[in-house]
N, CA, C and O of each residue as an XYZ file, in Angstrom:
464
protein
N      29.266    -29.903    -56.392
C      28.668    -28.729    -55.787
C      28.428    -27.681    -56.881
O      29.257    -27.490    -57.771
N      27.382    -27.070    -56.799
C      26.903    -26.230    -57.679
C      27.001    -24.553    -57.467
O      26.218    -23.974    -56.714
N      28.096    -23.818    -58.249
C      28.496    -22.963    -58.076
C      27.497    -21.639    -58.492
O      27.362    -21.520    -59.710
N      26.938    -20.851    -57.845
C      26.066    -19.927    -58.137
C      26.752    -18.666    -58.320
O      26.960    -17.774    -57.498
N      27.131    -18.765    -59.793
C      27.784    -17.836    -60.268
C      27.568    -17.086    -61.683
O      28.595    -16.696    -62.239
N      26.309    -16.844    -62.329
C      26.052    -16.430    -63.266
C      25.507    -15.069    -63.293
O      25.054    -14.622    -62.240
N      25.494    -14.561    -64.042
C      25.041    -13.160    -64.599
C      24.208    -13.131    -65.930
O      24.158    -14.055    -66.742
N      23.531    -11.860    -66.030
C      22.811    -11.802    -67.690
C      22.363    -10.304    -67.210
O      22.002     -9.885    -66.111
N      22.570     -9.524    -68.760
C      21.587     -8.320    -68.779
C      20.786     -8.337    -69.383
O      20.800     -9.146    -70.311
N      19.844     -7.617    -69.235
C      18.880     -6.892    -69.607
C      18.861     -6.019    -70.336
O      19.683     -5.132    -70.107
N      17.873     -5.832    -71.629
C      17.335     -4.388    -72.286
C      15.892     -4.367    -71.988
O      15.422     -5.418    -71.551
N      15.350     -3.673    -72.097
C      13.829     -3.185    -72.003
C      13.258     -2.212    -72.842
O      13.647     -1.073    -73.104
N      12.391     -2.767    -73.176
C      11.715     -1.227    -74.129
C      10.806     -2.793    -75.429
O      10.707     -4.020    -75.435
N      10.342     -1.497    -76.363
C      10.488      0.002    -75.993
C       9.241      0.337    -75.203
O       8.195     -0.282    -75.397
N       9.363      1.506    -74.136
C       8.391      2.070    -73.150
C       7.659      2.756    -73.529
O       7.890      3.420    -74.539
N       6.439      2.848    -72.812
C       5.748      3.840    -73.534
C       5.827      5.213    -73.302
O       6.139      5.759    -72.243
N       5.403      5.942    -74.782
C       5.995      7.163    -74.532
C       5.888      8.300    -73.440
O       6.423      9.399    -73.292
N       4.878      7.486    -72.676
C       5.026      8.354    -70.935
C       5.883      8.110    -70.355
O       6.198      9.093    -69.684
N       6.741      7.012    -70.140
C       7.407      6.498    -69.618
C       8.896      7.378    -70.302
O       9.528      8.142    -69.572
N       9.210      7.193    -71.419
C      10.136      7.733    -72.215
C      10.177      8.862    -71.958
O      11.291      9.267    -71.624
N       8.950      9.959    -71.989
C       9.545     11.389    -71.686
C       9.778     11.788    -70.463
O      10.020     12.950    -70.137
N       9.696     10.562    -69.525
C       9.975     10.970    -68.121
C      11.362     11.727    -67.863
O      12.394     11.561    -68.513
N      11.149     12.711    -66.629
C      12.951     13.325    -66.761
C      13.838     12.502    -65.778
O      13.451     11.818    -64.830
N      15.047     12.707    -66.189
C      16.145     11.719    -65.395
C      16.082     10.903    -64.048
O      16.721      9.900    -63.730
N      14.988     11.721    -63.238
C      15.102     11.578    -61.942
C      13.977     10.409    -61.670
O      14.022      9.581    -60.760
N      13.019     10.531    -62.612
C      12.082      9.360    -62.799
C      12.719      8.478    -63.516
O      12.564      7.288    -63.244
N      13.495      8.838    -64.491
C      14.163      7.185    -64.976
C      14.820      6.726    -63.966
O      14.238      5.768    -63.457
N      15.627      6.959    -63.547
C      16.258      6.387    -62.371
C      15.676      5.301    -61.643
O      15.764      4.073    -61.635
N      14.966      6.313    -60.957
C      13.733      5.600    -60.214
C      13.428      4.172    -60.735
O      13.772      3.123    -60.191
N      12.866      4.286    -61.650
C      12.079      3.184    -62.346
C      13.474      2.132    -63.211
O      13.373      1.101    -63.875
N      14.525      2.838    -62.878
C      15.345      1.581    -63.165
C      15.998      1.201    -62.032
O      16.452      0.057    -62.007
N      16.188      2.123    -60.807
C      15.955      1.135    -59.196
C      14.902      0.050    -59.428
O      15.283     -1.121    -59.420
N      13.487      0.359    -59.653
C      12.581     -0.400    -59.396
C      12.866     -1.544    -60.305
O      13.041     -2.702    -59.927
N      12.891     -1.221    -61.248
C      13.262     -2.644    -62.018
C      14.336     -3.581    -61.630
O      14.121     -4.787    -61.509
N      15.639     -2.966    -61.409
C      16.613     -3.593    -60.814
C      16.397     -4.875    -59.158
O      16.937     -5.917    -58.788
N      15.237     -3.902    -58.607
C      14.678     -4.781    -57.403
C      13.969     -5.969    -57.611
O      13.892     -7.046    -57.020
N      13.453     -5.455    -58.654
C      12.510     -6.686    -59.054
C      13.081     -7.629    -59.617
O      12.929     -8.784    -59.218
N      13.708     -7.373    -60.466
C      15.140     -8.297    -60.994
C      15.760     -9.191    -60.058
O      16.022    -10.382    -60.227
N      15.979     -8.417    -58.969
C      16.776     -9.141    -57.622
C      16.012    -10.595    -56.850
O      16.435    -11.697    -56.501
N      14.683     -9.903    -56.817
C      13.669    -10.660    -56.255
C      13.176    -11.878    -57.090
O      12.957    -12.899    -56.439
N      12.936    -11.932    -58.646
C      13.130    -13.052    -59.286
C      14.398    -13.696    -59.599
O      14.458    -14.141    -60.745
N      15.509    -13.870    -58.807
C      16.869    -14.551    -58.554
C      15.876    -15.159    -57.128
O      15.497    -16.272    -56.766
N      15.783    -14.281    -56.801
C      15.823    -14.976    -54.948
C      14.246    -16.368    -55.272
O      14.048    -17.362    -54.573
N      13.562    -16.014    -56.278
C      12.244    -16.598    -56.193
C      12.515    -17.826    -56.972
O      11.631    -18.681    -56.921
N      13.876    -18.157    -57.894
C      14.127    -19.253    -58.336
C      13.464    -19.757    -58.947
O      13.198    -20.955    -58.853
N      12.754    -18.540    -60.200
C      12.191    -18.879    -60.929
C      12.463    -20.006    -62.150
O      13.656    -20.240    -62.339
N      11.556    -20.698    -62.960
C      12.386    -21.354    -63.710
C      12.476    -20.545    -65.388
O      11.556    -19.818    -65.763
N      13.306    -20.726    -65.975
C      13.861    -20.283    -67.374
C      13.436    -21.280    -68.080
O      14.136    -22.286    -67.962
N      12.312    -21.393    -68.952
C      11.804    -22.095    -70.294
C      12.658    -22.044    -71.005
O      13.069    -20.958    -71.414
N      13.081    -22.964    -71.298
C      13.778    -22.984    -72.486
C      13.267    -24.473    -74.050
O      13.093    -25.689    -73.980
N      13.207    -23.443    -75.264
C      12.575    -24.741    -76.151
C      13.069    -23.812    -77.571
O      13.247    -22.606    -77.403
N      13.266    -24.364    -78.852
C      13.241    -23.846    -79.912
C      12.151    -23.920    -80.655
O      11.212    -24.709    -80.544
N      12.344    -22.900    -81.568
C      11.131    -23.155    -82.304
C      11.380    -22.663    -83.937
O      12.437    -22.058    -84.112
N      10.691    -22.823    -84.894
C      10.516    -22.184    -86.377
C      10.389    -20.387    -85.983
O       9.530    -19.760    -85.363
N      12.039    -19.837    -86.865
C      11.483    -18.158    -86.407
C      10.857    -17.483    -87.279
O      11.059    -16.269    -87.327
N      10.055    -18.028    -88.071
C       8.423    -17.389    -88.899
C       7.891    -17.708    -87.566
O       7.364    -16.835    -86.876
N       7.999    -18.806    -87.217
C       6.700    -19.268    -86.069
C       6.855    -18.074    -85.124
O       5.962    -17.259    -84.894
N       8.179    -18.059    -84.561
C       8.495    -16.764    -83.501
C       8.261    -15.738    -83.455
O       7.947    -15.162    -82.414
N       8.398    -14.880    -85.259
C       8.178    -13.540    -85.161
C       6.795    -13.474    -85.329
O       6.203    -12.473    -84.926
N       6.181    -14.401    -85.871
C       4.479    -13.920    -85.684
C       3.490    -14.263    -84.387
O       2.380    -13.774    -84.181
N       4.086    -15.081    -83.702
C       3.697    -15.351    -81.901
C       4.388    -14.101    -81.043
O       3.814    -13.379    -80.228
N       5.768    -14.051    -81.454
C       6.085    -12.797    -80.719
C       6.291    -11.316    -81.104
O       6.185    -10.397    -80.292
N       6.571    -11.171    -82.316
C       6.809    -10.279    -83.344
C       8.519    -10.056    -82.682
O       9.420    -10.864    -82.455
N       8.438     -8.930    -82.565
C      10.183     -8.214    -81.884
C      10.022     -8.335    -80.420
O      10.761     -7.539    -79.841
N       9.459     -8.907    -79.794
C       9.526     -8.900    -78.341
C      10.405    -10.051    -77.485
O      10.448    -10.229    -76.268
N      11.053    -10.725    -78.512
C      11.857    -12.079    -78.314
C      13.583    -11.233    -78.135
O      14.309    -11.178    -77.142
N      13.749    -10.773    -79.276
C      14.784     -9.975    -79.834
C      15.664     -8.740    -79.130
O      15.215     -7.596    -79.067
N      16.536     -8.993    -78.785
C      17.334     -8.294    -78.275
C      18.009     -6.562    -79.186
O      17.903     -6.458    -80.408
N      18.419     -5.816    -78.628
C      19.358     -4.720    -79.303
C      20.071     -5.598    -80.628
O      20.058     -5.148    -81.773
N      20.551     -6.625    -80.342
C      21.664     -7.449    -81.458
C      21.029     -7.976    -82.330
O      21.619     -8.059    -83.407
N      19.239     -8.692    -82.246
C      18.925     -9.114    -83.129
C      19.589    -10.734    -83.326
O      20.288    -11.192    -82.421
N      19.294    -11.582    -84.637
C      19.610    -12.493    -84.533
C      20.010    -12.607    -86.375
O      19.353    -11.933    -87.168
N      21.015    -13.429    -86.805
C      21.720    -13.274    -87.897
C      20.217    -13.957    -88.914
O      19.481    -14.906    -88.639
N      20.198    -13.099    -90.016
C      19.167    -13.205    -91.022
C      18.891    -15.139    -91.546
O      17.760    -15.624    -91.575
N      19.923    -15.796    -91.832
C      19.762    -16.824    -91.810
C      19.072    -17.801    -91.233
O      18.426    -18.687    -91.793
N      19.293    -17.537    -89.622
C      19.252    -18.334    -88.726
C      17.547    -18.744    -88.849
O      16.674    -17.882    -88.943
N      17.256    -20.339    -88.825
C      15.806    -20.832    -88.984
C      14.978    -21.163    -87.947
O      13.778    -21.420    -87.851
N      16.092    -21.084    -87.041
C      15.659    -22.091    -85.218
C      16.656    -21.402    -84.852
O      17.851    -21.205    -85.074
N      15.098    -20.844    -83.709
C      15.595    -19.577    -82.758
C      15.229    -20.549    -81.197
O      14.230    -21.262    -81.092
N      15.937    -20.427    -80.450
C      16.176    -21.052    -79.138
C      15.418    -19.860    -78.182
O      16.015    -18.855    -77.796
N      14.161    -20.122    -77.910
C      13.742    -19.056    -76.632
C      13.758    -19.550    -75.724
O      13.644    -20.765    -75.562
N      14.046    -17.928    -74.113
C      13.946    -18.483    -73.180
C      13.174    -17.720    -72.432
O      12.964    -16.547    -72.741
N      12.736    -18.195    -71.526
C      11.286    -17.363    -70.704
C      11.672    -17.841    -69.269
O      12.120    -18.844    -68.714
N      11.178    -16.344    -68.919
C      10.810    -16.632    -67.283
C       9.666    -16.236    -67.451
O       9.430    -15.342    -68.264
N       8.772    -16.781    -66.765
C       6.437    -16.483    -67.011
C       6.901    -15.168    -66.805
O       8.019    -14.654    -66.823
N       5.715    -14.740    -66.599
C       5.036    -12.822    -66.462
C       6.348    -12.107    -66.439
O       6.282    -11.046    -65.818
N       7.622    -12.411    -66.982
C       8.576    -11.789    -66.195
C       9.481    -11.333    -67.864
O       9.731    -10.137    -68.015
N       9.901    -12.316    -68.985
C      10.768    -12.263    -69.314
C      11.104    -13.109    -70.503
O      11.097    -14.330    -70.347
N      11.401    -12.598    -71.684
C      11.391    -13.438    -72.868
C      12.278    -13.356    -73.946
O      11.864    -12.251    -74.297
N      13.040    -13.571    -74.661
C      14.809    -13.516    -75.455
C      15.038    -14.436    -76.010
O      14.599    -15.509    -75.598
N      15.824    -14.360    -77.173
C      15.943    -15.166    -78.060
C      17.416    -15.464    -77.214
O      17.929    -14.563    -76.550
N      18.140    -17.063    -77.334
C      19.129    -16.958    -76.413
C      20.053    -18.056    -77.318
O      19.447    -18.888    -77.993
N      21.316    -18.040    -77.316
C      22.575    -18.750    -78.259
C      22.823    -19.912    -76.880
O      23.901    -20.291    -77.338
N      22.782    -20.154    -76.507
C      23.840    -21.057    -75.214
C      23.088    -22.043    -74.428
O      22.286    -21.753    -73.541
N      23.368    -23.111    -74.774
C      22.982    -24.123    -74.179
C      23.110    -24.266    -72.553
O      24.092    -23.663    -72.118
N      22.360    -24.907    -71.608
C      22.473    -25.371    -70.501
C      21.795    -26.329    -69.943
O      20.621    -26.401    -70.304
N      22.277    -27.346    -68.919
C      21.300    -28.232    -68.647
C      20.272    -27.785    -67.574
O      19.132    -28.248    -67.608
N      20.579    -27.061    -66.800
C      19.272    -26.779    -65.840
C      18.756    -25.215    -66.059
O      19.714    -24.469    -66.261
N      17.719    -24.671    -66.065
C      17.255    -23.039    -66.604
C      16.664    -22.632    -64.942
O      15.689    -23.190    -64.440
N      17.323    -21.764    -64.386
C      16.501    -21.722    -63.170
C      17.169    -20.035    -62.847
O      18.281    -19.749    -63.290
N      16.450    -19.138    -62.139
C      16.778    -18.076    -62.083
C      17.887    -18.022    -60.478
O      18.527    -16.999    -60.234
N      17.929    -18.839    -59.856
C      18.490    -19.318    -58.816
C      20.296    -19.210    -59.208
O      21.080    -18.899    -58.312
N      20.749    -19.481    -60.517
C      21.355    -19.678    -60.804
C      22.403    -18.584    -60.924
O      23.619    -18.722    -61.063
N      21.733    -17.539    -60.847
C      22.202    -15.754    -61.010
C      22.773    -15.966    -59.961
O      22.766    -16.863    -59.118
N      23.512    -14.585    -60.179
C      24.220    -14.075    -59.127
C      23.514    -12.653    -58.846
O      22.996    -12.037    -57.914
N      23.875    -12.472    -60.527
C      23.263    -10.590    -60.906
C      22.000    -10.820    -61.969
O      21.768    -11.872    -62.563
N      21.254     -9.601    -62.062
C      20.949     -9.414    -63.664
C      20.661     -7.924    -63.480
O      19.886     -7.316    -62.741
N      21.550     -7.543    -64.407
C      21.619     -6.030    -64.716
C      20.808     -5.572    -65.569
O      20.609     -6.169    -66.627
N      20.028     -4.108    -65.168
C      19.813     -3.687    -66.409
C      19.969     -2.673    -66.877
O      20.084     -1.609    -66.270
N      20.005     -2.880    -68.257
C      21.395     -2.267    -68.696
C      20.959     -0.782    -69.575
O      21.759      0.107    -69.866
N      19.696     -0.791    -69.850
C      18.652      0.336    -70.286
C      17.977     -0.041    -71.052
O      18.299     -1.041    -71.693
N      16.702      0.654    -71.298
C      15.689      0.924    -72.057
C      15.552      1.596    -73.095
O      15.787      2.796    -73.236
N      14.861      0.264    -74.467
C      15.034      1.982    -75.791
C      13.780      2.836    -75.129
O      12.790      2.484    -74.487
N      14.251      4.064    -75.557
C      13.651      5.629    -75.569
C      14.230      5.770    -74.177
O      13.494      6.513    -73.528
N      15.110      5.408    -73.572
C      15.751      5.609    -72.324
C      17.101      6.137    -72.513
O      18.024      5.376    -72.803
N      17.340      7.915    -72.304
C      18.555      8.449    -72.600
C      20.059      7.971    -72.112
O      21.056      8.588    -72.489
C-alpha cells in the first residue's frame, strides 16, 4: 500500500518588479493564491519529469531558472531535473521510482526573491 505522505517547498522569483513592490497585503494575497494553486496540482496528479542532463547543457536551456536559493555544488557535471509542465522546474538530489504530484501531501511556499 502506498503511503501518501510527502512534502516539498517552494521558492519563487524572482518577480517582477510590480509584483515585488507590492505592499504586504498584496503579497499575501498572491501567496494565498499560489499556495491554492499548489494544492490543486497535488489533487490533479500531475506527473514530475524527471531526467538528467549535461549542466552547460542546463544552464544555457534554462539559465538560473532550474536552481534553487542553494544552488548546486560548482563541480557537479549532471544535474538531475525535475518538472511538472506549465507548472514547475528544479534541479533535484533524490532519487525515486514513481514522479507524480499525487504523491504530496503538502507543498509549501516558502517565499519569493524580492518578497520581504
Amino acid at each position: 500500500m502506498l503511503q501518501k505522505d510527502y512534502g516539498c517547498t517552494a521558492t519563487l522569483g524572482p518577480l517582477p518588479e510590480a509584483a515585488a513592490a507590492a505592499d504586504e497585503e498584496q503579497q499575501q494575497q498572491q501567496q494565498q493564491q499560489l499556495q491554492q494553486l499548489a494544492q490543486l496540482i497535488i489533487e490533479e496528479d500531475r506527473e514530475i519529469m524527471a531526467f538528467e542532463v549535461n549542466r552547460k547543457i542546463a544552464d544555457e536551456v534554462y539559465r538560473e531558472n532550474y536552481l534553487d536559493e542553494f544552488g548546486i555544488p560548482a563541480d557537479l557535471q549532471t544535474v538531475r531535473i525535475c518538472a511538472i509542465r506549465d507548472c514547475a522546474l528544479n534541479a533535484n538530489e533524490y532519487a525515486s521510482v514513481r514522479y507524480a504530484t499525487a504523491l504530496l501531501t503538502r507543498m509549501c511556499i516558502l517565499h519569493s526573491v524580492g518578497w520581504v
